[in-house]
C-alpha positions in Angstrom: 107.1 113.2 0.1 107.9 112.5 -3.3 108.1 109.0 -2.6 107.2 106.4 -0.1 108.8 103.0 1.8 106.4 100.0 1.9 107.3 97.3 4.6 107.8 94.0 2.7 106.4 90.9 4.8 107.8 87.8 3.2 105.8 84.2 2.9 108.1 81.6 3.1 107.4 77.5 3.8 103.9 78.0 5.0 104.3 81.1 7.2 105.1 85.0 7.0 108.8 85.4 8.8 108.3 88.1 10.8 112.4 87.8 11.9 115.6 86.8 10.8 116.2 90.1 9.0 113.2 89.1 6.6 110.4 92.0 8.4 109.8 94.9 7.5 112.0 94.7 5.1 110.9 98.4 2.8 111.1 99.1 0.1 110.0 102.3 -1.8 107.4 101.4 -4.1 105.6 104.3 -4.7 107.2 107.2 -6.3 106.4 110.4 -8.7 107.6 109.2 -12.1 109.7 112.3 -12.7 111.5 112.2 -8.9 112.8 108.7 -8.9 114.7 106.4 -10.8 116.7 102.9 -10.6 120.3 101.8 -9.3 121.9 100.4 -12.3 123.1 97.7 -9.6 123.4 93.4 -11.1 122.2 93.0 -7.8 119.1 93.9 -6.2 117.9 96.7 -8.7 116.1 99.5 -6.3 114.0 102.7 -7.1 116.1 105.8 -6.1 114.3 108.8 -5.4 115.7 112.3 -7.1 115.2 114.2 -3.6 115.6 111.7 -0.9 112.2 113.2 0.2 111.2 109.5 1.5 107.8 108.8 3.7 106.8 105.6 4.8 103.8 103.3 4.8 102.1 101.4 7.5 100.5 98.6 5.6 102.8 95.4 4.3 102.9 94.1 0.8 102.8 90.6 1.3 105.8 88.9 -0.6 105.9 85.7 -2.2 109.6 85.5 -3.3 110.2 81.5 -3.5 107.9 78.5 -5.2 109.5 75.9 -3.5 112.8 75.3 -2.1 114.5 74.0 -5.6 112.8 77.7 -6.5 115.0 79.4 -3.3 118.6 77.5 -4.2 118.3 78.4 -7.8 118.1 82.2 -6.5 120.3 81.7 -4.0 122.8 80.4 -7.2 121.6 83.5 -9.2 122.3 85.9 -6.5 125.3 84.7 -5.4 126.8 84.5 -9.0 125.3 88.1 -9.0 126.8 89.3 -6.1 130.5 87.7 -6.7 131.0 89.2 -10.2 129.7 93.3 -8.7 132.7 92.1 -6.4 135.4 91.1 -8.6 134.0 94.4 -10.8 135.2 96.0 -8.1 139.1 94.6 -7.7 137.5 92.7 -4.0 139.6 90.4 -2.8 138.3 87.4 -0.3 140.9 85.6 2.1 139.8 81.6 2.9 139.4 82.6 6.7 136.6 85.5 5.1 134.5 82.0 3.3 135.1 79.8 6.3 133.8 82.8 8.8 130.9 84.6 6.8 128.0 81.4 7.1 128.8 81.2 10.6 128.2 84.8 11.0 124.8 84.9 8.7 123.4 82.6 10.2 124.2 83.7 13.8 123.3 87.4 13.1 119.9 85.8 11.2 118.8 83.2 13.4 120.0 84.9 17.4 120.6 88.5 16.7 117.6 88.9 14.4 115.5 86.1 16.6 114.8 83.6 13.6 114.3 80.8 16.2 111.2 82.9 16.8 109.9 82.1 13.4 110.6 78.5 13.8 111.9 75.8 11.7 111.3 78.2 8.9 113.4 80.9 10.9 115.9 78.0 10.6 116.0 77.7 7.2 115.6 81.0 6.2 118.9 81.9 8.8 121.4 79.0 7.0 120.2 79.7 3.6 121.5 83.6 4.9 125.1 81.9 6.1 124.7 79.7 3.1 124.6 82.7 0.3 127.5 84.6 1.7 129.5 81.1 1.8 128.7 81.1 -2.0 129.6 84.5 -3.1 132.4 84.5 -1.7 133.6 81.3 -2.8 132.8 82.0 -6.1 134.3 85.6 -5.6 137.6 83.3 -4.5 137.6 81.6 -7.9 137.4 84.1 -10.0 140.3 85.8 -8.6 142.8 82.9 -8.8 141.6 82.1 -12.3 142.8 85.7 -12.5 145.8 85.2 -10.8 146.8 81.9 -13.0 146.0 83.3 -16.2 147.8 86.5 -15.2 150.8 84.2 -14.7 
């Protein structure tokens, strides 16, 4: 292996989520220097390796991505503002039904499918933030396009 995946385990409000979509969450974090190199995505930058030739690790790096919560909704603002403008890059379009549907669906896939309830009132939290985000983006994605659309006119 030229390179190798690292499971991510996250610390979030006093506990590592081991659910919700948050564990292992891998990454590849060790490389060769002359086999890899990174996306040129605005969101969520990752290390690409030249060959695919990918191993993986067994230990975690432990992950402190949030302060606080004001910390967490100023990323979740970041990210989302992110993630919107790669779409509307892209010509995406977003119909009102897409918005309305996409938090219900984060946070069901987070908190049942991905058994956040099992991580408690943090799973919780972390699984609507997840519906939350997707609400954003998309809503901001929305916006862009009819200031398009209106200055188009």
């Amino acid at each position: 292996s030229t390179g190798y995946k690292i499971p991510r385990r996250s610390f979030y409000m006093g506990k590592f989520i081991k659910h919700c979509g948050w564990y292992p969450d891998y990454v590849t974090r060790l490389a060769l220097r002359n086999d890899c190199f990174f996306s040129e995505d605005i969101v969520h930058e990752r290390l690409i390796l030249s060959n695919g030739n990918v191993g993986f690790c067994k230990f975690n790096i432990e992950h402190f991505p949030y302060k606080n919560i004001n910390h967490h909704i100023e990323k979740i603002n970041k990210y989302s503002d992110l993630s919107a403008i790669k779409m509307f890059e892209n010509n995406q379009e977003v119909s009102w039904l897409k918005i309305l549907i996409t938090p219900f669906f984060g946070f069901f896939r987070a908190f049942f499918l991905r058994l956040g309830f099992l991580d408690g009132w943090q799973g919780l939290v972390v699984s609507i933030s997840t519906g939350f985000i997707g609400f954003l983006k998309y809503l901001k994605l929305k916006e862009m396009n009819l200031k398009k659309h209106t200055n188009a006119k």
